[in-house]
C-alpha positions in Angstrom: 9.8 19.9 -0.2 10.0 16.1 -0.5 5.8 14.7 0.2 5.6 11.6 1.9 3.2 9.5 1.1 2.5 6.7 3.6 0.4 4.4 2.1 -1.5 1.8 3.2 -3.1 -1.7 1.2 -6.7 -1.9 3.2 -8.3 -4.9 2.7 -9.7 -8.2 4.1 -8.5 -11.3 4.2 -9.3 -14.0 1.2 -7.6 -16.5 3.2 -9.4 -16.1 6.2 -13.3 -16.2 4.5 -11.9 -19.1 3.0 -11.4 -20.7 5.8 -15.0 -19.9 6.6 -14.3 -16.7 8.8 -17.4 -14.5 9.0 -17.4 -10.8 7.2 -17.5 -9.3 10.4 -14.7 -11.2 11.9 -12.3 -10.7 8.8 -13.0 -6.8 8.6 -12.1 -6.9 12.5 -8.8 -9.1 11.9 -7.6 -7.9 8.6 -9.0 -3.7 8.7 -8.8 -3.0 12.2 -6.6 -5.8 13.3 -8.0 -6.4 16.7 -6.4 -8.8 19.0 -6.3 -9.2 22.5 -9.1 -6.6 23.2 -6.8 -4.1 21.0 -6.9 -2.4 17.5 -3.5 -2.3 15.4 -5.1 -1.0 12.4 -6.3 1.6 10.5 -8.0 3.2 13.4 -4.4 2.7 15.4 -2.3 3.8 12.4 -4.4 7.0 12.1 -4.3 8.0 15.8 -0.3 7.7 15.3 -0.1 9.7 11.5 -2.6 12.3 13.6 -0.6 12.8 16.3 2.7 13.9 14.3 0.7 15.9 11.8 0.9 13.2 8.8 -1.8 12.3 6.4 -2.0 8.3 4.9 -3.5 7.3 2.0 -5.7 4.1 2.6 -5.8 1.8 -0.8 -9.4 -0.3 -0.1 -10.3 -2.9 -1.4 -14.1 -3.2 -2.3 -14.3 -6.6 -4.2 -15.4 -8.6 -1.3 -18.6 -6.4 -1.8 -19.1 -9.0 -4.5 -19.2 -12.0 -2.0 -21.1 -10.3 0.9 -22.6 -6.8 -0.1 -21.0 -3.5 0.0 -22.7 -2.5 3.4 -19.0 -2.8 5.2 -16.8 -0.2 3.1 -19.4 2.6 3.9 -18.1 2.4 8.0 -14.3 2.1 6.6 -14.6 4.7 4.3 -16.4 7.2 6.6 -14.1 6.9 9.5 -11.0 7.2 7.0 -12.5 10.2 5.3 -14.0 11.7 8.6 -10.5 12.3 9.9 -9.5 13.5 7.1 -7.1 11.1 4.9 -7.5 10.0 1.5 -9.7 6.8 0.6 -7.7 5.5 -3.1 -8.7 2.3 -4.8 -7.1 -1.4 -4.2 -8.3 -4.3 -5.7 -7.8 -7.7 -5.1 -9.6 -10.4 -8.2 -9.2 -13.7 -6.4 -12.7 -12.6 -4.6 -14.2 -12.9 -8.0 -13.8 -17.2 -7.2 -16.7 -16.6 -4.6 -18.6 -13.6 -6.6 -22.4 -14.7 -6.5 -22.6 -12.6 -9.5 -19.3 -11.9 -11.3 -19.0 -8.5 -14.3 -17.0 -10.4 -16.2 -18.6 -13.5 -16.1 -16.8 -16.7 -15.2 -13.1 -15.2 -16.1 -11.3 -15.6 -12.9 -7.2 -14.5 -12.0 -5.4 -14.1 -9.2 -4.0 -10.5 -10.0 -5.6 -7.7 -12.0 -3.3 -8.0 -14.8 -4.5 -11.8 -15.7 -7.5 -10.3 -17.4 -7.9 -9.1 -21.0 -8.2 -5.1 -21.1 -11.6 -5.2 -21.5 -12.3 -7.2 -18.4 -9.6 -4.9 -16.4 -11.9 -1.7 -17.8 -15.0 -3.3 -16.3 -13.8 -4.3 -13.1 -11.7 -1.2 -12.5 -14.9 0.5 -13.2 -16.8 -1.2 -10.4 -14.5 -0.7 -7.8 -14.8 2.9 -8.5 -18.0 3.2 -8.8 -18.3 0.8 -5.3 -15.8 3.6 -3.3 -17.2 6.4 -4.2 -21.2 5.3 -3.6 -19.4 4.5 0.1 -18.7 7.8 0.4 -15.1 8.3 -0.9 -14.8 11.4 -2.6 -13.6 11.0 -6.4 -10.6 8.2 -6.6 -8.2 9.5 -8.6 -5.3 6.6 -7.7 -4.8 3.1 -8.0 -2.5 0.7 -6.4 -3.4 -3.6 -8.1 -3.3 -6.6 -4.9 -0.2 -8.2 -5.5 1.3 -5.6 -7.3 -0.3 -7.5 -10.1 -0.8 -4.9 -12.5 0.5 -4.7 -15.9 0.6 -2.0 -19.2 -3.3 -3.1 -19.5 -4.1 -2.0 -16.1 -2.6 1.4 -16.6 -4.7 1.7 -20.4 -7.3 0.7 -18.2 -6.9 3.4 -15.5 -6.6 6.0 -18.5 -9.6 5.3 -19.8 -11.9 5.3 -16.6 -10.0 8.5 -15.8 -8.1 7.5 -12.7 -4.7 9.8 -13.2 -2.6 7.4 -10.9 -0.9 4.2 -10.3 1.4 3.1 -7.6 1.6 -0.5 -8.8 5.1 -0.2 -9.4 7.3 -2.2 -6.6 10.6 -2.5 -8.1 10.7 -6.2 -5.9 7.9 -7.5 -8.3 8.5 -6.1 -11.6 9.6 -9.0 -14.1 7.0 -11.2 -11.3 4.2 -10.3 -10.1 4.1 -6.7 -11.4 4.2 -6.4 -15.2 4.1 -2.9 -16.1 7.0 -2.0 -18.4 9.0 0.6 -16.5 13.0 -0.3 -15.6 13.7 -0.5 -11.5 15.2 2.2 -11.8 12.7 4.4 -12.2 12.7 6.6 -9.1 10.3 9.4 -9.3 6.9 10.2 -10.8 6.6 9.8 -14.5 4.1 9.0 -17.3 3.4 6.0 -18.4 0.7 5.0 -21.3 -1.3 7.8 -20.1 -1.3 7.5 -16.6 0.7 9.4 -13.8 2.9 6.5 -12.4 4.4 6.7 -8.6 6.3 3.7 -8.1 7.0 2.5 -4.4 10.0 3.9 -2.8 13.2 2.1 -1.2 16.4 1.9 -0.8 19.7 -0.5 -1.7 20.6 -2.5 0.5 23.0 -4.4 -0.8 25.1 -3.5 -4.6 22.2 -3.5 -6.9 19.7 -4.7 -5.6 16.2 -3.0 -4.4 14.4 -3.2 -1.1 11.0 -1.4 -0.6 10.2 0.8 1.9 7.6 -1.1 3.6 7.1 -1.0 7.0 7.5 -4.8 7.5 10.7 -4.9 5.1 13.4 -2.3 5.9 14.5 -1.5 9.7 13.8 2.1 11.2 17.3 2.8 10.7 16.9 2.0 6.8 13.9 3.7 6.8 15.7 6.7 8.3 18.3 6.7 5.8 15.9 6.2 2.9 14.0 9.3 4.4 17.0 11.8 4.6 18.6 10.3 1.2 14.7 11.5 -0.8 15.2 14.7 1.1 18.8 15.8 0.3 18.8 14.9 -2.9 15.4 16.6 -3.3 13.0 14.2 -4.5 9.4 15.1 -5.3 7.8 12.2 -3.5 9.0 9.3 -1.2 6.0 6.5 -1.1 6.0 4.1 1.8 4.3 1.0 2.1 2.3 -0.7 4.5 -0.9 -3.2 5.1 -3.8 -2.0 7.3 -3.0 -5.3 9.4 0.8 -5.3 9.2 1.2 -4.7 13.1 0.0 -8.5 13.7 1.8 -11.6 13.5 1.1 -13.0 10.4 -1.8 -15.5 12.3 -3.3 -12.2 13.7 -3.1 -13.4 17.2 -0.9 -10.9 18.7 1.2 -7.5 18.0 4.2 -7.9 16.3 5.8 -5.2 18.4 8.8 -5.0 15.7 7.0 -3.4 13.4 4.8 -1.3 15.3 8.1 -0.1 16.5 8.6 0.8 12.9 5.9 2.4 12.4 6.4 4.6 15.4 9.6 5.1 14.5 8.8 6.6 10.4 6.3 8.9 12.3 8.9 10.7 14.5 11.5 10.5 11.7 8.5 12.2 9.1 7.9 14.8 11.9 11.3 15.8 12.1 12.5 16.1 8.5 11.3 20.3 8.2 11.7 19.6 4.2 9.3 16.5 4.3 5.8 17.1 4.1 2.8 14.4 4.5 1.0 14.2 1.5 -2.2 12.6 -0.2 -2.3 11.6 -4.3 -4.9 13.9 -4.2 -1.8 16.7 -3.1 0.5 15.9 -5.9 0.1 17.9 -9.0 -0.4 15.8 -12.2 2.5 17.7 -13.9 5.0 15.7 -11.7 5.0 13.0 -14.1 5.8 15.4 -16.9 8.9 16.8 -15.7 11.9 15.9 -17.6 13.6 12.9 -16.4 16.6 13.8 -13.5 19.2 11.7 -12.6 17.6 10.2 -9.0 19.4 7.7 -6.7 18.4 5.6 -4.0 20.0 5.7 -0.1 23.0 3.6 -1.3 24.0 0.3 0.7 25.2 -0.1 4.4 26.7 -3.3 6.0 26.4 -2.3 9.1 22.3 -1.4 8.4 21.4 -4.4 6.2 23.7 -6.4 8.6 21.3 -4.9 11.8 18.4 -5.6 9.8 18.7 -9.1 9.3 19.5 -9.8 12.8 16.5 -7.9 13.8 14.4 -9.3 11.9 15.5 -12.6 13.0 14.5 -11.9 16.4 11.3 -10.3 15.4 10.8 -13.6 13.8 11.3 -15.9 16.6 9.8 -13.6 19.5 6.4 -12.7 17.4 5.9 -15.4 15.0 7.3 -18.9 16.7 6.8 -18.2 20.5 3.2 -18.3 21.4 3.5 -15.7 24.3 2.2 -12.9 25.0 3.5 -10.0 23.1 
């Protein structure tokens, strides 16, 4: 049995308070991506994961709690963990530029991986500590904003006592993401003493790497991605996605695109009797420990990559340029 684990990166918008946006307004937006008197978010993805039987695994981010109190994860956190899918941690350090009182003083970086290992212990430690008094129940993975994570960050998780990290995104390594494991590492291993599950994909053209996020491979690559994990028998396929990903990226309408993706990995999940939907909390820890095997990814298509694009194109001009209804 391959476990899916559809993951999602829950978190509000520093952009948006920025630009003065009230607390409630940015957890409406960017968590429950309301627009035009509708949800798209977390509420929308779990009705959709719930109705084909999968579970999702919801990566919050509590450092706004440093800007405007912690009083909004508790709601999040109960209606995630109320319906029973797992609460993991997130964290984005850019809200530490409007902390009113900062743990690590007046150290600021964009990514989690800027700061000094000390510093990564502390704040790590906090946004714990900030889940679970909302009511999540033990975190025991960690995916860094950005993908900004580095060897540090995993020393870091190790020493708090978090067992996993799915910073790993193949697309970011050698950018943002600085954790020293090749792209071609496919399925669980360990890594400075943490379980690491790197982000799943595909190729989609000779050697090179495309994730399997929602809003970057087409149903038909996600498909094939899917079947590929499963055939060749892969422990875990991890799939990527933003609690406000079904919104134009003003959040003023659906991007009916990719909630058509979205649909689409459901059915596709539901239908794959050797895929099963699956929580960090599910995986054993020994899956990092098993020897190494020799795993591939779904291997190029013209045709696909070729659809893609052209898709995506139209996605592009219909969702993003026109300002019509969607």
């Amino acid at each position: 049995m391959t476990a899916l684990l559809i993951t999602v990166d829950t978190e509000l918008s520093s952009a948006l308070h920025q630009r003065g946006l009230s607390l409630a307004d940015n957890v409406r937006r960017s968590i429950w991506a309301e627009t035009q008197g509708q949800g798209y978010g977390i509420g929308w993805q779990m009705d959709l994961l719930d109705a084909h039987g999968l579970k999702g695994v919801f990566f919050l981010d509590p450092m706004p709690a440093l800007v405007d109190g912690a009083d909004f994860l508790k709601p999040v956190v109960d209606a995630i963990v109320g319906r029973g899918h797992e609460v993991q941690m997130h964290v984005h350090t850019e809200w530490l530029a409007w902390a009113k009182a900062s743990p690590v003083g007046d150290r600021r970086g964009r990514n989690i991986g800027d700061f000094a290992l000390d510093d990564q212990i502390v704040l790590l430690t906090l946004a714990r500590d900030l889940l679970e008094y909302a009511g999540a129940p033990a975190i025991t993975a960690f995916r860094a904003g950005n993908f900004g994570a580095n060897d540090d960050t995993l020393r870091a998780l190790a020493t708090i006592g978090v067992a996993w990290d799915s910073s790993v995104n193949p697309a970011y390594l050698g950018r943002e993401c600085g954790i020293s494991l090749d792209s071609g590492q496919i399925g669980a291993t360990r890594h400075l003493g943490v379980a690491e599950l790197p982000v799943s994909g595909i190729a989609d053209r000779p050697g090179r790497f495309r994730p399997a996020q929602i809003c970057a491979l087409s149903a038909a690559e996600m498909r094939a991605g899917l079947r590929h994990a499963v055939d060749e028998g892969h422990d875990a396929f991890c799939v990527v996605t933003h609690s406000f990903e079904m919104l134009s990226r003003d959040r003023q309408r659906p991007n009916g695109a990719v909630i058509a993706r979205f649909r689409a990995l459901c059915r596709a999940a539901a239908h794959l009797p050797a895929l099963h939907g699956a929580g960090f909390h599910d995986l054993p820890a020994s899956l990092a420990d098993q020897p190494a095997r020799g795993l591939s990814r779904a291997a190029p298509s013209r045709l696909r990559t070729g659809l893609r694009i052209a898709q995506q194109a139209w996605a592009t001009w219909r969702y993003e340029h026109r300002l019509v209804p969607a």
